[in-house]
C-alpha positions in Angstrom: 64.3 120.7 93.8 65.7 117.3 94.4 68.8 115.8 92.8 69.5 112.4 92.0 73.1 110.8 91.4 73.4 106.8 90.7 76.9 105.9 92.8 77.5 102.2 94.3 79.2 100.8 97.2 80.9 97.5 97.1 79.4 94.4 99.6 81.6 91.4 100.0 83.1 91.5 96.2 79.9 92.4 94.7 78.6 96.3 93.8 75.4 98.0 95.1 73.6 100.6 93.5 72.8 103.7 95.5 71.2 106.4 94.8 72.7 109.6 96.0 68.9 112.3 96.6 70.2 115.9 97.5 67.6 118.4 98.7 68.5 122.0 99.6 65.9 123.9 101.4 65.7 127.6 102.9 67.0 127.8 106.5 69.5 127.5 109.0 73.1 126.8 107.6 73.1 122.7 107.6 74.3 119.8 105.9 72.5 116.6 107.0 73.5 112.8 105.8 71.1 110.0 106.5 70.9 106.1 105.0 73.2 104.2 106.7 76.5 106.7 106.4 79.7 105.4 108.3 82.5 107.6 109.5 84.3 107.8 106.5 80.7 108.5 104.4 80.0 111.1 107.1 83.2 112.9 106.9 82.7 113.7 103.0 80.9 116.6 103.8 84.0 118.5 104.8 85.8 117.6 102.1 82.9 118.3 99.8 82.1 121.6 101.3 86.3 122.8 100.4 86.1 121.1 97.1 83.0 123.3 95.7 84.4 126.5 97.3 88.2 125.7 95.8 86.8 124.7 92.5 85.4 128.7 92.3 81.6 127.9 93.0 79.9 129.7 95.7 78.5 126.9 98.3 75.3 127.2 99.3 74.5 128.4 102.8 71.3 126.9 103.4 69.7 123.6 104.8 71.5 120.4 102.4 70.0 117.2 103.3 71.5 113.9 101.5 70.1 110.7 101.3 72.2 107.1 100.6 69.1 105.4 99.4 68.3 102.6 99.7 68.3 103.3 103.5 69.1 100.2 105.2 72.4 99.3 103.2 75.1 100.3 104.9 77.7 102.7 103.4 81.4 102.6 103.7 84.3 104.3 101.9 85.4 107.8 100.8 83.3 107.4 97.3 80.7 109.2 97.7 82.7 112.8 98.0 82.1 112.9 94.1 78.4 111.8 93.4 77.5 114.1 96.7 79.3 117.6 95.3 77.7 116.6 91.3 74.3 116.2 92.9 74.6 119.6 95.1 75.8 121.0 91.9 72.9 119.9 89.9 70.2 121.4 92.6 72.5 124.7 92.2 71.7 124.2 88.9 74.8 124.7 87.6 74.9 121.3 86.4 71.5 119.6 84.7 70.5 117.4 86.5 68.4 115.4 83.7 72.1 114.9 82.0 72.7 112.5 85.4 70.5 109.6 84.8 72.5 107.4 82.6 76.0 107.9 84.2 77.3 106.1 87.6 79.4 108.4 89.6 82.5 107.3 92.2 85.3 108.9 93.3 87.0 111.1 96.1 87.3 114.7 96.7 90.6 116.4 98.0 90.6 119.4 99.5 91.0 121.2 96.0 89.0 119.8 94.1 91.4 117.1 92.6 89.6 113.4 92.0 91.2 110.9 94.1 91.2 106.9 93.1 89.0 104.5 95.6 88.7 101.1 96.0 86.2 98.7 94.3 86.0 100.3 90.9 86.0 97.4 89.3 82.6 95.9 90.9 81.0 99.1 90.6 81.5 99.2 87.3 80.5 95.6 86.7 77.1 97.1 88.5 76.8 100.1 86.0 76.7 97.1 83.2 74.2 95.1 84.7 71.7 97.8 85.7 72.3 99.5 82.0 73.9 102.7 82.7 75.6 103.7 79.8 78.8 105.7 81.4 80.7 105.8 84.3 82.8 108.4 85.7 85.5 107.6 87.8 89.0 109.3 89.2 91.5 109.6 86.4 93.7 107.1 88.6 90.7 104.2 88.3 90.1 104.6 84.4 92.2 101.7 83.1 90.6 99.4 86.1 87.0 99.9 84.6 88.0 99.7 81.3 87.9 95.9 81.9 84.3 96.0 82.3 83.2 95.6 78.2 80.0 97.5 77.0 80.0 100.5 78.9 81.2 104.0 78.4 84.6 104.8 81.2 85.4 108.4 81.6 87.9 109.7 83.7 88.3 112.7 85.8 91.0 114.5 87.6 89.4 117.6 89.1 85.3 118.5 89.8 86.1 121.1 87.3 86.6 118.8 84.5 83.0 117.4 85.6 81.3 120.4 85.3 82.4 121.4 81.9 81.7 117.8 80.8 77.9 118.2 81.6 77.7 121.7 80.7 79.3 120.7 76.7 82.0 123.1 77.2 84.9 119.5 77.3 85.2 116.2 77.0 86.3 113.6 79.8 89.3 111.2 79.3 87.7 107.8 77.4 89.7 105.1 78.6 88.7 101.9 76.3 89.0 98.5 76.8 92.0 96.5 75.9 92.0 92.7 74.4 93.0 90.8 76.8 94.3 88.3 74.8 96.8 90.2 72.6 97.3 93.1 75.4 98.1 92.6 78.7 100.6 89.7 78.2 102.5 88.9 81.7 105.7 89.7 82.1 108.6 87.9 81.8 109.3 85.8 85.2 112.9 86.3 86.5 112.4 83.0 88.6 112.7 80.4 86.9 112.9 76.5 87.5 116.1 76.0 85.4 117.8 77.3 87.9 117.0 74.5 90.0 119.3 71.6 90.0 118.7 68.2 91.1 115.6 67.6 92.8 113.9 65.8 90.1 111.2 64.3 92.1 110.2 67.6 93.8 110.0 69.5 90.4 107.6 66.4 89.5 105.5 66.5 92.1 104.7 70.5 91.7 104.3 70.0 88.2 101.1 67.5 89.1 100.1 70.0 91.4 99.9 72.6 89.0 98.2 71.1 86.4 95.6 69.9 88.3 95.3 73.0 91.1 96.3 70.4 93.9 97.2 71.3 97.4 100.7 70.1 98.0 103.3 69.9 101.3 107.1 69.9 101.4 108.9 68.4 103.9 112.6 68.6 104.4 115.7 70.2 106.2 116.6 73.8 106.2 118.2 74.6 102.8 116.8 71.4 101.3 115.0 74.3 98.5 111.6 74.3 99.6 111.5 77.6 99.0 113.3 78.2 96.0 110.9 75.9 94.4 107.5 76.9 95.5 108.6 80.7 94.5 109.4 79.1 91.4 105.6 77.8 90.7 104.1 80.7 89.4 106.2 80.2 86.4 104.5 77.3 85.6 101.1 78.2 86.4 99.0 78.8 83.3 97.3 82.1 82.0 93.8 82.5 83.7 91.4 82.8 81.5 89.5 86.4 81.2 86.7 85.1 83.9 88.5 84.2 86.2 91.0 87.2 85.9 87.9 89.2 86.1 87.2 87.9 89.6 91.0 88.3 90.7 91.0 91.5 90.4 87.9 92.5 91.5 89.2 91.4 94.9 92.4 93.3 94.6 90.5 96.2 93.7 88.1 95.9 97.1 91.3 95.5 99.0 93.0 98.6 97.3 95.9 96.8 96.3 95.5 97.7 92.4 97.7 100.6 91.4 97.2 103.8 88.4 98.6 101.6 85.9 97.4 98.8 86.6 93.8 97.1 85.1 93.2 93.4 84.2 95.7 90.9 87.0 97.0 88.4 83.7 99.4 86.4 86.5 97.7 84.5 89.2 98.4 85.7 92.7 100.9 84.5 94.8 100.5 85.4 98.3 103.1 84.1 101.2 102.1 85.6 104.4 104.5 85.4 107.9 103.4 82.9 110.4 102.8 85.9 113.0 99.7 86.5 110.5 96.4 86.1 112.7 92.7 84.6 111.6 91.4 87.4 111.1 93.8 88.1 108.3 94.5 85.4 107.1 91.2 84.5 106.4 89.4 88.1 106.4 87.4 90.1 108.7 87.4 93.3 110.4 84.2 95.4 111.5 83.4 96.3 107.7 84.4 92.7 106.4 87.3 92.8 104.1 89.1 89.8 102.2 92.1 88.2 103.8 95.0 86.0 102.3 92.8 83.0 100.9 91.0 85.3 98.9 94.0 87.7 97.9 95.5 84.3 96.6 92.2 83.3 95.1 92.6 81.5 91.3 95.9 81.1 92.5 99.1 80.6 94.9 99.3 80.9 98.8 102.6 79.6 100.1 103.1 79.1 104.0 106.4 78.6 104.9 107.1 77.0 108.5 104.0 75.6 108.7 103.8 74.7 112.0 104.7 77.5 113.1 101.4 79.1 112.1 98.9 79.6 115.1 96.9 76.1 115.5 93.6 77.9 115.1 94.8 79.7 112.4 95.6 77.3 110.0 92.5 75.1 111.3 90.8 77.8 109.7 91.7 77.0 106.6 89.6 73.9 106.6 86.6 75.5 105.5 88.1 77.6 102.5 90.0 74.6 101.1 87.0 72.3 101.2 84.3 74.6 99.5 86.2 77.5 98.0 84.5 80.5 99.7 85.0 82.3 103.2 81.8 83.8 104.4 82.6 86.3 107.4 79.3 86.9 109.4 78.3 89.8 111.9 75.4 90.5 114.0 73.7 92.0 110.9 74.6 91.0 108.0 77.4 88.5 106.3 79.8 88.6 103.8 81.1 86.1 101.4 84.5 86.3 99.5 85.3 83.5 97.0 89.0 81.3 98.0 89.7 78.6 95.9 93.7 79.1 95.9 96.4 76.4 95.3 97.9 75.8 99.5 101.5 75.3 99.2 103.1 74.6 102.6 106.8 73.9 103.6 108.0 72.9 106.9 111.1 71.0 108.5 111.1 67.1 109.4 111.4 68.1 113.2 111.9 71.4 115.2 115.9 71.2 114.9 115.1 70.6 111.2 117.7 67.4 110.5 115.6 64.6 110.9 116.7 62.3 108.6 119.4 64.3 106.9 122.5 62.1 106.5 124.8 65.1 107.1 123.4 66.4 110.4 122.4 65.0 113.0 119.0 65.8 114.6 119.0 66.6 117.9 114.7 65.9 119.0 113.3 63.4 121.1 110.5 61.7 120.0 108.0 63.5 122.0 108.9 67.1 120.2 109.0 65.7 117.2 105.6 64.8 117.8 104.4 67.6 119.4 105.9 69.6 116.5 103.9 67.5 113.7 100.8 67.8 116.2 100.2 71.4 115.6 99.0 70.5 112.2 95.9 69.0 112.7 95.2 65.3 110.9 91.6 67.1 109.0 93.9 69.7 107.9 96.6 67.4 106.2 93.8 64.8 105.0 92.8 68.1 102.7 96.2 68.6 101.3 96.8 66.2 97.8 100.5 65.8 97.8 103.0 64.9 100.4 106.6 65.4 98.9 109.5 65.0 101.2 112.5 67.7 100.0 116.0 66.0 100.3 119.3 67.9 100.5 121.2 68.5 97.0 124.5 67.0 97.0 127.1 69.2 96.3 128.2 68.1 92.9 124.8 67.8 91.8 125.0 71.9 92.4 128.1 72.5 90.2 126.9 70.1 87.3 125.8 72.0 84.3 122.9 69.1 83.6 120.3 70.6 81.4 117.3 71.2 83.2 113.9 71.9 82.2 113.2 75.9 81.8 110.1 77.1 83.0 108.4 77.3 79.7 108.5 73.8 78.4 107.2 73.0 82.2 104.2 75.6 81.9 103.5 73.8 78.1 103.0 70.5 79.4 100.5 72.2 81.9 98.6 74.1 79.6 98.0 70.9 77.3 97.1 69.2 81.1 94.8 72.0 81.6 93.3 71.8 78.6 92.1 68.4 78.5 90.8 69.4 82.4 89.0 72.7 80.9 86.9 70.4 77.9 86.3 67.9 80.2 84.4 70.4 82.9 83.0 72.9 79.3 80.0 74.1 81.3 80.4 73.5 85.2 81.8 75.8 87.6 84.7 73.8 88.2 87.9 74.6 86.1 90.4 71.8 87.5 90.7 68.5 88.6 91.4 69.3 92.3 88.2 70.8 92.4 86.3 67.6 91.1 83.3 66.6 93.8 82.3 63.2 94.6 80.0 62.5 91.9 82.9 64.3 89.4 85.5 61.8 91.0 83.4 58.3 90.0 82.6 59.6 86.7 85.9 60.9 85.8 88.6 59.1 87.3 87.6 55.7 86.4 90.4 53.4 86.5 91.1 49.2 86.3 90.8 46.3 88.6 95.0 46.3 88.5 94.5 50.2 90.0 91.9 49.5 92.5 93.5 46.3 94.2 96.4 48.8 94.5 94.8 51.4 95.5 92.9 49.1 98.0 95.7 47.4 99.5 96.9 51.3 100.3 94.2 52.5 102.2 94.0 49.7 104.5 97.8 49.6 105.3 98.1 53.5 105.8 94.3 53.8 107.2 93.8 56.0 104.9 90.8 58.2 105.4 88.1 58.7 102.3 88.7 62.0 102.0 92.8 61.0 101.2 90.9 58.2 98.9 89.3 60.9 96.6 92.4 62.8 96.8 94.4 60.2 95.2 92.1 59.5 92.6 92.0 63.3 91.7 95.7 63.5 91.5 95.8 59.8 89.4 93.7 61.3 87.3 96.0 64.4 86.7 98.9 62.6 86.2 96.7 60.6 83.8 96.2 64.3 81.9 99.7 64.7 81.6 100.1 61.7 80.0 98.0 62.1 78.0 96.0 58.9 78.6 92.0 58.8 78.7 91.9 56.7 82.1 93.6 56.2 85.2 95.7 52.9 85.7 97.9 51.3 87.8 101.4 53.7 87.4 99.1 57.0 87.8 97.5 55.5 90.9 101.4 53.8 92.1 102.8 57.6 91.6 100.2 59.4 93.3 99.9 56.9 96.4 104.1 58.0 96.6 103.1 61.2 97.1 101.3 60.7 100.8 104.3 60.2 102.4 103.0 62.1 105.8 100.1 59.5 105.8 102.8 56.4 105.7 104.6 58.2 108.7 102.0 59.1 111.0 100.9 55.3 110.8 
């Protein structure tokens, strides 16, 4: 008698069903895994072997043979300890095996039977919808992450026991159902917040463009100017994704096992700030079994690198790709893997390596050939793909001390929403959600603008040699600032404020 168990692995962000055949035959004592199994699939049959015999069923002592059909996908990941002991369980006949058909089983085995939580849930149980299984089993620990997946059945277990008296009637499973997303899961109050900010007016501005339009932006400016302070401050201001794209969030958190028990649906957009010591590999992702790095941790939302320059030049070349078509694929000899990063770059770094170029209370102490060599090791492609330039001046003193009433981080986030909103009608149907991911063809039919505008703009490009990438960017950010006005086209003050904010452009020329 042959068993059969649906299961799924997870390839890039995506699941893939597999079908889990046990066969038990008479002869010598042997447990045999073939399709594809990789250490940590090959392993399970330890922990599957203790987990029958501490659960107080006898295991069998013949020839087991299992099969990860199909065979040429290759398996990874300790979540097949689960569908493995249910299927050698069902040839025992101690479960029915006819009961299996319409439920997808994941999950790890400990030693004593106990269900452990795995990674990747949440695609698997995207899978289970689309190929129509009905129900899903997964570790007790995992319920409230599939619960986000709509229209299927998620049960939860905590030990194999529990399993067995499920399909044998005798209990039922933990149901964990689906919260609304739009009246549960609120975020949670920030504790950062950009009142607390004082003075830099301009600053505040120029990352309130950014987010409302998903820009790239850099800060320039000494050490303490609040560079910082403000970009932890952004996330504030960022607006609520919508359920799709917090969906697709967390189905990368949940690949890279960074989703906890209590936590399902990601309602805050990521912020990720990794250390300048971080290498390509994970910054960008990789690995032998290809998992997602930084720009797809901080996808539909923040990644702040602080001391830019002192990043690894091939490191942050690498971001190049991701920022210009909002995917990474990672390839290997035989196959390759594709994570989606389209994230909001927000990079800080100092004028020069002392740091006090240009501050009027400190004197800087670089020649001219390290302060070039210091701005060199971000590369002029890089920068062209970066929207907004913002130079980050020192706060005087007794603009610290004042109690001037500053903008909180609501009314900030309100203006953005209303920004977004126009942005979110005006691309109903595409796969774009901002303006900073308009194309070409996006950019002349969106960000049309006056002859005033274009002399202007014009005039610009040929002093600064600006390239045509820096061209479009402008126009995208215009046309953002335009939203926030509230005005239907760009003209001649949205294209003046967003040419102020290339201010690396005008000094490299």
């Amino acid at each position: 008698m042959i068993a059969r168990v649906p299961t799924a692995t997870v390839y890039g962000i995506d699941g893939i069903k597999i079908d889990v055949e046990v066969d038990i035959t008479y002869g010598l004592p042997q447990f045999n895994m073939v399709g594809l199994p990789e250490t940590s699939v090959k392993e399970s049959k330890e922990r599957v072997r203790s987990a029958i015999k501490n659960a107080g069923f006898e295991f069998p002592g013949d020839r087991i043979t299992i099969n990860l059909a199909p065979a040429d996908v290759r398996k990874e990941g300790s979540s097949f300890d689960l569908p493995i002991a249910v299927g050698i369980l069902a040839v025992m006949k101690v479960i029915n095996s006819e009961s299996l058909r319409d439920h997808l089983i994941a999950g790890e085995l400990s030693l004593d039977g106990r269900v452990k939580p795995v990674r990747g849930i949440l695609p698997m149980a995207m899978l289970a919808r689309e190929e129509r299984i009905g129900t899903i089993i997964v570790p007790a620990g995992n319920g409230k992450e599939a619960s986000i997946v709509r229209n299927i059945t998620v049960l939860g277990a905590e030990h194999l026991l529990e399993i067995f008296h499920y399909f044998k009637g005798d209990a039922e499973l933990k149901r964990f159902e689906a919260d609304d997303y739009e009246v549960c899961g609120l975020p949670d109050a920030d504790d950062l917040d950009f009142s607390d900010i004082r003075g830099q007016a301009q600053a505040k501005r120029a990352l309130e463009i950014a987010a409302a339009g998903a820009h790239n932006i850099i800060m320039v400016g000494s050490p303490g100017s609040g560079k910082t302070m403000l970009a932890k401050r952004l996330p504030s201001i960022l607006p609520r994704p919508g359920y799709a794209e917090a969906v697709e969030t967390t189905k990368i958190h949940s690949i890279a096992g960074l989703l906890g028990p209590d936590r399902a649906l990601m309602t805050k957009r990521p912020f990720r700030s990794p250390h300048h010591s971080i290498s390509d590999a994970g910054l960008i992702g990789g690995g032998t079994v290809p998992r997602p790095g930084e720009v797809s941790l901080a996808h539909n939302g923040v990644l702040f690198l602080d001391e830019f320059p002192e990043f690894q030049r091939h490191v942050i070349d690498s971001l190049r790709q991701p920022i210009e078509d909002g995917d990474v694929t990672i390839s290997r000899v035989n196959h390759a893997v594709n994570f989606p990063a389209r994230f909001m770059l927000v990079a800080a770094m100092n004028p020069c390596p002392c740091g006090y170029l240009g501050d009027p209370k400190h004197a800087c102490s670089c020649g001219a050939a390290q302060i070039y060599k210091y701005r060199s090791r971000i590369s002029g492609p890089l920068l062209d793909r970066i929207d907004i330039h913002i130079e980050v001046s020192p706060v005087d003193i007794r603009e610290l001390a004042s109690d001037r009433h500053e903008d909180p981080s609501r009314v900030i986030k309100e203006r953005i929403a209303k920004a977004r909103d126009i942005q979110r009608k005006r691309f109903a149907g595409g796969k774009i959600h901002a303006n900073a991911q308009m194309p070409v063809r996006d950019i002349r039919k969106y960000c049309d603008h006056d002859a005033a505008a274009e002399k202007m703009l014009v005039a610009a490009m040929e002093k600064w040699a600006l390239s045509p990438r820096a061209y479009h960017r402008v126009l995208k950010v215009a046309r953002t600032i335009s939203d926030l006005d509230g005005h239907d086209n760009v003209n001649e003050a949205h294209i003046a404020e967003a040419l102020r904010y290339r201010v690396l452009d005008k000094k490299l020329t």
